[in-house]
KOLGU-859517 format. One line per 3 residues: their letters; for each residue x, y, z of N, C-alpha, C. Coordinates in steps of 0.05 Angstrom, whole numbers. Example, Ala and Ser with C-alpha at 12.3 -4.5 7.8 and 13.67 -1.06 7.14 Angstrom:
<recs>
AS = 264,-114,156,246,-90,156,264,-66,156 ~ 257,-45,142,273,-21,143,258,1,157
</recs>
This chain:
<recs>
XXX = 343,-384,-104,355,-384,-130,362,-355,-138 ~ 390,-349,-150,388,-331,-141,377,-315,-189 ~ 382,-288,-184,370,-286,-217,384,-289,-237
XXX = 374,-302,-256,381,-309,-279,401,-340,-269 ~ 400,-354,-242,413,-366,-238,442,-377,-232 ~ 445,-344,-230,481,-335,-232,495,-333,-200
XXX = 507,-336,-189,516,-337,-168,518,-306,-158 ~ 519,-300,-138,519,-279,-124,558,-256,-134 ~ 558,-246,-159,589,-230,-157,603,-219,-143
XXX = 630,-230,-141,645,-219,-119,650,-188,-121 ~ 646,-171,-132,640,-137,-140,611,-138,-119 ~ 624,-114,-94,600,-113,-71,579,-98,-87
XXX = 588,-75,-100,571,-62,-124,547,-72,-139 ~ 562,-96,-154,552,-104,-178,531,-126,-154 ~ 541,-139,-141,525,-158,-119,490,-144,-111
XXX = 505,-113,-98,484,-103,-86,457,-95,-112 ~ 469,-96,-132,450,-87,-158,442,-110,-165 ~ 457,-138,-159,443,-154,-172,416,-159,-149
XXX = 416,-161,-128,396,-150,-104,379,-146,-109 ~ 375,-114,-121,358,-98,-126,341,-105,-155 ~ 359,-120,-175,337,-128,-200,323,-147,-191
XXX = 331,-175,-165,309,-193,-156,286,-166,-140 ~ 293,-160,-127,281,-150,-109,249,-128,-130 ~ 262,-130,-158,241,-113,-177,228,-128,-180
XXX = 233,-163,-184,210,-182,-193,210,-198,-176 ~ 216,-193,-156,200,-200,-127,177,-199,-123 ~ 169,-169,-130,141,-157,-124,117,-156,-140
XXX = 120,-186,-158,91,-194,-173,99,-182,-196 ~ 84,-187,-215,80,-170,-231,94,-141,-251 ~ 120,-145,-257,132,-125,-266,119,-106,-284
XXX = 111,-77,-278,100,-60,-296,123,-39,-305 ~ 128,-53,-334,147,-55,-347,145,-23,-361 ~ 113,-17,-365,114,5,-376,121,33,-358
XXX = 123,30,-327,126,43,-309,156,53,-313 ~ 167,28,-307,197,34,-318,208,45,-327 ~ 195,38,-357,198,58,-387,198,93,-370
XXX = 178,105,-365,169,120,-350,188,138,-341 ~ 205,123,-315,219,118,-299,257,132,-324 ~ 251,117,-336,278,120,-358,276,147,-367
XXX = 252,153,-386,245,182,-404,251,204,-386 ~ 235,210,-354,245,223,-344,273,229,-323 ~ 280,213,-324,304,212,-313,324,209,-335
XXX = 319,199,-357,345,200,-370,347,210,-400 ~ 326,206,-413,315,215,-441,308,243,-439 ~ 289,248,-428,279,274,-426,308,297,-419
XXX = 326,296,-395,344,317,-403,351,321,-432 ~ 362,291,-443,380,292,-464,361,293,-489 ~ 342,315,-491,322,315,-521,296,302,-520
XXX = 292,281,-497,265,273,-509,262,245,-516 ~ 283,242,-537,283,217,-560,305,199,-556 ~ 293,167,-559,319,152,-546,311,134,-575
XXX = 329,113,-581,326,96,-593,314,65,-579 ~ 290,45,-597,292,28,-588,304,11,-574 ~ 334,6,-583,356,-11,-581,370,-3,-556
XXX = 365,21,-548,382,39,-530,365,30,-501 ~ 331,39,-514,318,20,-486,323,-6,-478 ~ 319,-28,-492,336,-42,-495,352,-56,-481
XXX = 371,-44,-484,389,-48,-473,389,-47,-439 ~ 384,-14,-433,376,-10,-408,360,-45,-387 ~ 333,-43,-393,306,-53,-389,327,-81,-390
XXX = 340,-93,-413,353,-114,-414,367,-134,-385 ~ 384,-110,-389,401,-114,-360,383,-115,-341 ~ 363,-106,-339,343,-102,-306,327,-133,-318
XXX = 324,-152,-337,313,-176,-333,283,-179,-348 ~ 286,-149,-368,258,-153,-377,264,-156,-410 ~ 253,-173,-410,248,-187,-450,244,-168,-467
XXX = 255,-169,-493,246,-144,-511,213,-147,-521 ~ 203,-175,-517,173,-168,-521,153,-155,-506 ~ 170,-150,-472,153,-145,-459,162,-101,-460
XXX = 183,-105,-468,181,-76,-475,174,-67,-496 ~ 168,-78,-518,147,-69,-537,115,-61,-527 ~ 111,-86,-517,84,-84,-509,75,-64,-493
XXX = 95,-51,-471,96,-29,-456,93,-3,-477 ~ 116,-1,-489,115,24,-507,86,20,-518 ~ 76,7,-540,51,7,-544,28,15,-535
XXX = 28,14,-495,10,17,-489,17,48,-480 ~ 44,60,-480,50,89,-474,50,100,-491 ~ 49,86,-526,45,102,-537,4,104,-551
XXX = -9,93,-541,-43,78,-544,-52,106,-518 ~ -28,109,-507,-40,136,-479,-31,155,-479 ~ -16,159,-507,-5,195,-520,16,201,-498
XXX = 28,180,-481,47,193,-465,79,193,-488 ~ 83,171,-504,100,174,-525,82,172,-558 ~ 107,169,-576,101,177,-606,126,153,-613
XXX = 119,133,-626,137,119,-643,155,135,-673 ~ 171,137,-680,181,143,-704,212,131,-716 ~ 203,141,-746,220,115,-758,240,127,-765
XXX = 262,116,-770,290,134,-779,305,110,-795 ~ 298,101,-820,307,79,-832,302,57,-821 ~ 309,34,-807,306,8,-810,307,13,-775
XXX = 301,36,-765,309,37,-738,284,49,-721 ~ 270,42,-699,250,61,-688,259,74,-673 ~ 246,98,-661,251,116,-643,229,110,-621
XXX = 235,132,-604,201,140,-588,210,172,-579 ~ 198,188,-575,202,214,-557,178,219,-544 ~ 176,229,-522,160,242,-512,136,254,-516
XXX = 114,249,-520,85,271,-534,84,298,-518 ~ 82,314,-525,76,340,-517,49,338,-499 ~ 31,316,-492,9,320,-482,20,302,-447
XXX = 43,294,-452,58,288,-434,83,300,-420 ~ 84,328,-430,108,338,-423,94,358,-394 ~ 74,361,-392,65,382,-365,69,360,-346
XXX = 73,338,-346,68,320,-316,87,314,-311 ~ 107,309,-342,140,306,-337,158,316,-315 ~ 147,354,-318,155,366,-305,151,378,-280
XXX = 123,364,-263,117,367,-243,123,345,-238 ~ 118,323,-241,137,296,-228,167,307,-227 ~ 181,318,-240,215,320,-229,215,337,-218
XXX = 200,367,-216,207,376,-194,202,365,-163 ~ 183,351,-156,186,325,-134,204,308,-131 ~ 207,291,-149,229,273,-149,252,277,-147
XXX = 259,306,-157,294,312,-146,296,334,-137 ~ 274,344,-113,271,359,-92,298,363,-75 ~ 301,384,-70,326,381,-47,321,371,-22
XXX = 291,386,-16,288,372,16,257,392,10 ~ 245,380,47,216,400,44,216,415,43 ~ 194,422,26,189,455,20,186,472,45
XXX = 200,501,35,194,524,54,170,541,65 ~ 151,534,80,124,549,94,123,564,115 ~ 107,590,107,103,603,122,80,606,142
XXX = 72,579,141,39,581,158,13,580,146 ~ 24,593,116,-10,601,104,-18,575,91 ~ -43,568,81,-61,549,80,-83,555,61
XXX = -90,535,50,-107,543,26,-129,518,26 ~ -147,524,33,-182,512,34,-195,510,6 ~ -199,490,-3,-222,491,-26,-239,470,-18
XXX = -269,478,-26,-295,472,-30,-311,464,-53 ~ -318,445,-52,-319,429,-87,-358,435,-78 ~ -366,448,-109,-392,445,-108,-401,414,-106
XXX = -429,424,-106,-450,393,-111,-442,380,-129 ~ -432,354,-140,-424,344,-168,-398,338,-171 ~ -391,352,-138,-359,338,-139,-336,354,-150
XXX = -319,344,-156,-291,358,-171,-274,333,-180 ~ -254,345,-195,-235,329,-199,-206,323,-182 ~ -210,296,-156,-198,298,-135,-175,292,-145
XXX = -173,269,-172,-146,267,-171,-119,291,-172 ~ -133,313,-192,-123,329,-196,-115,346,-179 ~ -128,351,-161,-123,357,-135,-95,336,-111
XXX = -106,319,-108,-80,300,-99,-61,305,-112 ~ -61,306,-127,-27,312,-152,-18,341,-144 ~ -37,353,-136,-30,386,-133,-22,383,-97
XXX = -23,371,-88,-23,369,-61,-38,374,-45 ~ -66,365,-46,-85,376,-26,-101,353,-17 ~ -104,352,13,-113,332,10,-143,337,26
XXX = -156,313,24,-182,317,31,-197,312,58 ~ -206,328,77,-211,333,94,-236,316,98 ~ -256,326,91,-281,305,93,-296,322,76
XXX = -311,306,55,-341,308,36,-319,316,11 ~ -333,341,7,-309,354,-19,-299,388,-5 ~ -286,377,31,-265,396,28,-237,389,27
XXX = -220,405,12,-191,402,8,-179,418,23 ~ -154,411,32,-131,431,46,-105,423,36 ~ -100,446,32,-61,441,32,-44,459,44
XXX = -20,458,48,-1,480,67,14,499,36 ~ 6,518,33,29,534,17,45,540,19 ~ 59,522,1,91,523,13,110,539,-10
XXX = 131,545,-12,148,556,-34,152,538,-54 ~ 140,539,-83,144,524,-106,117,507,-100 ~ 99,509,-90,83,484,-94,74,481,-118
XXX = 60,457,-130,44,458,-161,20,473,-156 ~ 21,496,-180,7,510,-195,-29,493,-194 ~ -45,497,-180,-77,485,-174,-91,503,-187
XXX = -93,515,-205,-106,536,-221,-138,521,-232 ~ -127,499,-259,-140,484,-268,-160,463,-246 ~ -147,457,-230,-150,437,-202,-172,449,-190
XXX = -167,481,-185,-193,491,-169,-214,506,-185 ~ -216,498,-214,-230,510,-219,-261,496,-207 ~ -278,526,-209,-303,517,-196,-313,521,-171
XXX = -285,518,-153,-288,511,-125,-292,540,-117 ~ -294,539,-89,-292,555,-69,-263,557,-55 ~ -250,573,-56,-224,580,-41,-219,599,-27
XXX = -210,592,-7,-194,592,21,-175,608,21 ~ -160,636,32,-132,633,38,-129,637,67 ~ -112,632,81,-106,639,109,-87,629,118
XXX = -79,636,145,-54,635,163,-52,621,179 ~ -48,607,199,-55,596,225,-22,586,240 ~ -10,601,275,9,590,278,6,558,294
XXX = -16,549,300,-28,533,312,-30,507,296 ~ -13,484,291,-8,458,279,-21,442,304 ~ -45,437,310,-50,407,322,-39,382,318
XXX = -35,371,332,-20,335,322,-35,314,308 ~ -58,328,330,-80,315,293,-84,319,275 ~ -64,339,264,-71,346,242,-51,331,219
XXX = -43,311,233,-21,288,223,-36,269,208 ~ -65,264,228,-73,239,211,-87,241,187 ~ -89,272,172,-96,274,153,-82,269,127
XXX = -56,264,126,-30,246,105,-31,225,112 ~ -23,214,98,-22,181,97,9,176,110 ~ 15,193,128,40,187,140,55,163,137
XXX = 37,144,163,52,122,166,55,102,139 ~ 37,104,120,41,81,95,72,97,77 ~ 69,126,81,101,132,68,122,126,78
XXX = 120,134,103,142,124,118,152,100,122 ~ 144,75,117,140,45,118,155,45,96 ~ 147,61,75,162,60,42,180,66,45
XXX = 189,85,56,223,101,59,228,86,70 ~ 222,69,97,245,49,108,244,31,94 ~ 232,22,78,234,0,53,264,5,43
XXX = 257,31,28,274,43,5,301,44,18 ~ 305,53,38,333,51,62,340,23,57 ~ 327,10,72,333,-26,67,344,-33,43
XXX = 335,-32,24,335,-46,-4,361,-27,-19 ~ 363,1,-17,384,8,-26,404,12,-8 ~ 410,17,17,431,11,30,457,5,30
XXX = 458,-24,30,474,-43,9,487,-30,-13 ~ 471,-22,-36,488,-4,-58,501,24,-45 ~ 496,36,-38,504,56,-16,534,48,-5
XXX = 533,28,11,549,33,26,578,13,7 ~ 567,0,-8,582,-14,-30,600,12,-50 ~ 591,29,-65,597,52,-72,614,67,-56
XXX = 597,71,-32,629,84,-14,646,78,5 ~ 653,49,-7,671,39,-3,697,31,-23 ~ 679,49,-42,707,47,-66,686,30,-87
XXX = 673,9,-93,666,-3,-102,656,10,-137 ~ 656,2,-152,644,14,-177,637,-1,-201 ~ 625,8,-215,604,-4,-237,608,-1,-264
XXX = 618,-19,-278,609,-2,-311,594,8,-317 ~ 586,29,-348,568,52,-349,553,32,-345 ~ 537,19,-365,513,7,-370,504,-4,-344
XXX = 514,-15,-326,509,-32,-293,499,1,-277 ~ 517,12,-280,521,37,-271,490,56,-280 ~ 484,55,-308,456,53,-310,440,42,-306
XXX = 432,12,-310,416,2,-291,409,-2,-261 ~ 431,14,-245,428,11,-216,419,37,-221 ~ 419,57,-232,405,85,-226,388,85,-237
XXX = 375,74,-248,340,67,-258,324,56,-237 ~ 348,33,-226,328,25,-206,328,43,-173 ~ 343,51,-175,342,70,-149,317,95,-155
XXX = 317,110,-173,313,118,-182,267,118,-177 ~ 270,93,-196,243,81,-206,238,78,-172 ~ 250,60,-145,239,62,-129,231,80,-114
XXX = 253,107,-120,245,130,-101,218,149,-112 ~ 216,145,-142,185,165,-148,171,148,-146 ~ 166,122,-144,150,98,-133,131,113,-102
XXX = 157,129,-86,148,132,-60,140,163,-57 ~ 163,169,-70,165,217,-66,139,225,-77 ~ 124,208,-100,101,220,-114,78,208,-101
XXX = 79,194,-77,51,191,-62,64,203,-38 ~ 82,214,-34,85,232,-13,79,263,-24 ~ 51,279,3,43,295,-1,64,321,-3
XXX = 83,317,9,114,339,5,110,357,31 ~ 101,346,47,98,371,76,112,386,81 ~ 121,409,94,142,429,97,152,404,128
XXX = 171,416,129,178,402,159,177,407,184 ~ 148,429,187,150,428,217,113,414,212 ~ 101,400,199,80,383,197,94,354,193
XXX = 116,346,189,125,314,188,128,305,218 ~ 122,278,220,120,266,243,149,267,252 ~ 152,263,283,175,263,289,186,236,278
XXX = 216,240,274,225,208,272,223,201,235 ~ 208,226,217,207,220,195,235,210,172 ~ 228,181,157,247,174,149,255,183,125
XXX = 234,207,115,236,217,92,260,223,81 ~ 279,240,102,296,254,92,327,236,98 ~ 317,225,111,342,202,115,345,181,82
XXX = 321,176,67,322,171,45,328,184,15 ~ 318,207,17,329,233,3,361,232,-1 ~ 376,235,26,405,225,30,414,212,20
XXX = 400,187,19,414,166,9,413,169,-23 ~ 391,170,-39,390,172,-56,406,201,-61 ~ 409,223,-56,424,238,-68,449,232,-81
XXX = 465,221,-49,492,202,-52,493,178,-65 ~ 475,168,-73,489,146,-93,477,148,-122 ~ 455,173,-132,464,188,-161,485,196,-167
XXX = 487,219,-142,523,231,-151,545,205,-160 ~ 544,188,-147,564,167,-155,560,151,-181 ~ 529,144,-189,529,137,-209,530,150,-233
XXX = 522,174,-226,522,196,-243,537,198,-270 ~ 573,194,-262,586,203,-288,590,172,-302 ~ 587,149,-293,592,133,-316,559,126,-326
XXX = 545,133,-316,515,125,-324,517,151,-355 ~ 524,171,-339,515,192,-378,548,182,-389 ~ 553,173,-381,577,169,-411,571,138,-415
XXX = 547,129,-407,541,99,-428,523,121,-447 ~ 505,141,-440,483,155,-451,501,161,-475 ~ 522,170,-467,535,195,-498,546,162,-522
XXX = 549,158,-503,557,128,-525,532,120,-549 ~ 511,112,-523,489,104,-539,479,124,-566 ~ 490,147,-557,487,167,-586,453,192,-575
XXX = 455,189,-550,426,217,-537,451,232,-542 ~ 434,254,-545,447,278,-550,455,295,-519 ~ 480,310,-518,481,330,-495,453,336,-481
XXX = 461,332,-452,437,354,-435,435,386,-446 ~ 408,387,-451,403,406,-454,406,429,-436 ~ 392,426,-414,396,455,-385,413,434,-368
XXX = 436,436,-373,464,420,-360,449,433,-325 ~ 448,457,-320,455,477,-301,432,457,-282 ~ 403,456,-291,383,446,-283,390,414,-272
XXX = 394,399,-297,406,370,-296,424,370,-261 ~ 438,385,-267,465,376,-246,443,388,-218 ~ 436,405,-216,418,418,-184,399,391,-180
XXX = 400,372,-191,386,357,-179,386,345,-147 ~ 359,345,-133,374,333,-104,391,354,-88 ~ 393,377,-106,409,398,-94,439,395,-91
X = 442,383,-121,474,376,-118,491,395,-126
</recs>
């Protein structure tokens, strides 16, 4: 059956998107507030921060999810200080909390990475006293864990800032031109890579629909770049970001990168001219906005 019961559209475009909204509630369980998420930084957050109810809405609409169930989301993003509800006459808002804007911006610089980071060999060891540390914070920073409470990561050009992350610890710096192959099985390689050939699979189709001429109204046009979008930091943010002479051979990482670069650029200009409609204000750092993906 296919969703909402509607027959498959003769628009290869609009077909391949309609695809991709089963293919979101395919997978159990829609976490609707993820989405949300998914929207703020990719689409709110350039343009100010602040979107209107109605405007989400709309979005979330088209992808198959009920306005009760995006209330209930906001509620719980805003119950976790990641947003702020506010009123503007008979109308709600939401923007961004400031206690959510540091992760904002280490999640996008990942997510619209040009490609792996640049390394020069050097390496950075930390040692967590007795009592432990705070690992997640560490995984977020890129380090991953060796055995008990030691951490390693490769320093690479731009990595996230581990300041806070190591406080306490014991640290490491050093060099080494010597990469063992075992030193592979310390990433979770193969479970990312499984995801990128996912993500290849599942967007594809829109891909190759697009450049074939194929095209979308804004609003379609926005909802297929939410969902491209939502699946690729789904995958880029449990990928450790390795420089590329530590990725396995054969890695599908960057073959997915590709794809997604090329089918933002395409959605790109009618997706912000549903935005300017809806009434978000201009991108703010246009210059930043557009280098995304290294475009």
């Amino acid at each position: 059956m296919r969703f909402y019961g509607m027959d498959m559209p003769s628009n290869p475009a609009e077909a391949a998107l309609q695809q991709l909204i089963e293919r979101l509630h395919e997978r159990g369980r829609l976490r609707v507030w993820s989405l949300v998420i998914t929207i703020f930084g990719d689409a709110v957050v350039p343009h100010g921060g602040r979107v209107a109810l109605g405007t989400l809405q709309e979005i979330v609409g088209r992808l198959g999810v009920e306005p009760g169930a995006l209330r209930t989301a906001l509620s719980r993003l805003a119950g976790d200080h990641w947003v702020i509800r506010e009123r503007d006459g008979r109308n709600s808002f939401y923007r961004l909390a400031e206690e959510g804007r540091h992760s904002f911006d280490l999640a996008t610089r990942r997510i619209y990475s040009a490609g792996p980071p640049d390394w020069n060999g050097a390496w950075i060891v930390a040692i967590a006293p007795p009592g432990g540390t705070d690992a997640r914070a560490l995984a977020e920073a890129g380090f991953v864990r060796v055995e008990g409470g030691v951490y390693l990561r490769p320093e690479t050009a731009g990595a996230i800032p581990a300041g806070e992350a190591l406080s306490g610890m014991l640290v490491i710096h050093g060099a080494s031109a010597d990469h063992p192959e075992t030193m592979r099985s310390l990433w979770p390689s193969a479970e990312v890579a499984g995801a990128y050939g996912g993500f290849i699979d599942a967007v594809g189709p829109l891909a190759a629909a697009l450049e074939r001429g194929s095209t979308l109204p804004p609003l379609k046009a926005m909802a297929a770049r939410t969902l491209v979008i939502h699946h690729w930091r789904r995958i880029v943010l449990r990928d450790p970001g390795l420089p590329s002479t530590l990725l396995p051979p054969d890695w599908p990482g960057e073959e997915a990168r590709a794809l997604v670069r090329t089918v933002y650029r395409v959605l790109l200009q009618p997706s912000e001219e549903w935005l300017d409609k809806a009434g978000l204000p201009p991108v703010a750092d246009r210059r930043a906005f557009m280098a995304r993906f290294g475009s």
